[in-house]
C-alpha positions as CSV (number, residue, x, y, z in Angstrom):
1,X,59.1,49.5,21.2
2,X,60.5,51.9,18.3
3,X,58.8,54.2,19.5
4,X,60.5,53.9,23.1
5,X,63.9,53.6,21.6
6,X,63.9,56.7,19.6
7,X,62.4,58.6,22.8
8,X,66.0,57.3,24.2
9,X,67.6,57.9,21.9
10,X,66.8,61.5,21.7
11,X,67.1,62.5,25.0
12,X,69.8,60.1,25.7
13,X,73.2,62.5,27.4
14,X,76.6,61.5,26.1
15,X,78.9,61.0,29.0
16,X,82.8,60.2,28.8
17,X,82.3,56.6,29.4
18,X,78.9,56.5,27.2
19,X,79.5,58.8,24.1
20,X,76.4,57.0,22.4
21,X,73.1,55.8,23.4
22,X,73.4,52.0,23.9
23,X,70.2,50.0,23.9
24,X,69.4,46.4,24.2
25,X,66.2,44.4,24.6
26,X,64.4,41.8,26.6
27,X,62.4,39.8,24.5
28,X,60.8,36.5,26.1
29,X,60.4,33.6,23.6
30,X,59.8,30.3,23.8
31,X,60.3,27.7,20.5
32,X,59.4,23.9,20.3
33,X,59.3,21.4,18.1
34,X,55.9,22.2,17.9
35,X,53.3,24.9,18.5
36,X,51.1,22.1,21.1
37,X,55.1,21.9,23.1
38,X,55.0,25.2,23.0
39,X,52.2,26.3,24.5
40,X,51.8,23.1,27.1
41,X,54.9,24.3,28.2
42,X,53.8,27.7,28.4
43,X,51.7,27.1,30.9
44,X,54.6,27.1,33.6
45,X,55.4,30.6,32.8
46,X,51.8,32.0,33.0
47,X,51.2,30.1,36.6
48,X,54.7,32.2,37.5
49,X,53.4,35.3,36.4
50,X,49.3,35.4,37.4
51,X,51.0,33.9,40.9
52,X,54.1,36.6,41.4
53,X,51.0,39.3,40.5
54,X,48.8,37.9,43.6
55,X,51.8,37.9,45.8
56,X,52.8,34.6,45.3
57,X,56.4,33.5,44.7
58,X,56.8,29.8,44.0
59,X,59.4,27.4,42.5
60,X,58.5,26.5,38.7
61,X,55.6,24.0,38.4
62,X,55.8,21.0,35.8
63,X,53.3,22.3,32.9
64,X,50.4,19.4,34.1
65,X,50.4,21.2,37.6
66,X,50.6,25.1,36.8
67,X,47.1,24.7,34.9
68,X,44.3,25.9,36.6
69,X,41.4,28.3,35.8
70,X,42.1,31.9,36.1
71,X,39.7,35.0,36.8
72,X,39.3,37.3,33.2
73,X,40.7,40.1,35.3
74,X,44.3,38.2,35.2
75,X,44.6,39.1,31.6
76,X,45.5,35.4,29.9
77,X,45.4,37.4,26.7
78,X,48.0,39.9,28.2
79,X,50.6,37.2,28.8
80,X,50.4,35.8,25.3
81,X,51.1,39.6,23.7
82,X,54.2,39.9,25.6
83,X,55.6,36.7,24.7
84,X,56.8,34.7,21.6
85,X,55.3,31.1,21.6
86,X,55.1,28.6,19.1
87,X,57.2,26.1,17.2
88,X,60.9,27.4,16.3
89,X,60.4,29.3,12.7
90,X,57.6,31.4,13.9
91,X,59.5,31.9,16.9
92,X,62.8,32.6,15.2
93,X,61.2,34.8,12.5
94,X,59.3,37.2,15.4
95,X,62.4,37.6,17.4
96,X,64.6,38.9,14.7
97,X,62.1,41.8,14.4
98,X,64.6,44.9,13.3
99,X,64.8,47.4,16.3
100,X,68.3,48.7,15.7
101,X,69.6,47.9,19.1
102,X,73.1,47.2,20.2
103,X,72.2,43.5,21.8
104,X,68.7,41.6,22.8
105,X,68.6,39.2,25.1
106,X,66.2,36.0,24.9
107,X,64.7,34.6,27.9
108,X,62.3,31.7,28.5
109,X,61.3,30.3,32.0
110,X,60.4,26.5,31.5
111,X,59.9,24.0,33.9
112,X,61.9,21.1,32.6
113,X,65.9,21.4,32.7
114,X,65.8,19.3,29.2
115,X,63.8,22.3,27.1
116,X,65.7,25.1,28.9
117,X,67.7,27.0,26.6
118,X,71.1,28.6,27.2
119,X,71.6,32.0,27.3
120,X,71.5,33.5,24.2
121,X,72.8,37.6,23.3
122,X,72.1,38.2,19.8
123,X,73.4,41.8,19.1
């Protein structure tokens, strides 16, 4: 990711409007009271993805229905490295990483209205 931002910022073009390179991250996390919440809910947001990647575009399934066994060449593994999962210090601590961006944006796609966070921009 640094490494993408400096590329930017290098090559970035001051205009009148935009005398500065201004960059701002997506970062997708998801924090529970614990890291078993965490990753049960989880599961919801791997269905989405493994389903949008076969064509597939369905409503949000409750975590006990999005589990089902998946082919290794869907990349289970993948999906965990570009997200942040686990109980709220780990998750806290991971998403403050230092990038020196103007704003990041957490996002988390859960199933249950009750465990959906607000929109948070932390910049």
């Amino acid at each position: 990711m640094e490494q993408a931002l400096d590329l930017y910022r290098k090559n970035y073009r001051p205009s009148e409007i935009n005398p500065k390179p201004i960059a701002t991250i997506r970062v997708w996390a998801l924090a529970a009271d614990t890291e078993e919440e965490a990753l049960r809910q989880f599961k919801t947001r791997k269905r989405a993805i493994i389903d949008r990647r076969q064509g597939i575009r369905l409503p949000l399934m409750p975590p006990e229905e999005a589990e089902r066994p998946y082919s290794p060449a869907m990349s289970i593994a993948e999906l965990h490295r570009k997200a942040i999962v686990g109980s709220s210090e780990p998750v806290a601590k991971e998403n403050s990483i230092q990038l020196r961006v103007n704003g990041r944006v957490s996002a988390a796609a859960v199933y249950d209205r009750a465990n959906r966070p607000t929109a948070a921009n932390t910049g």
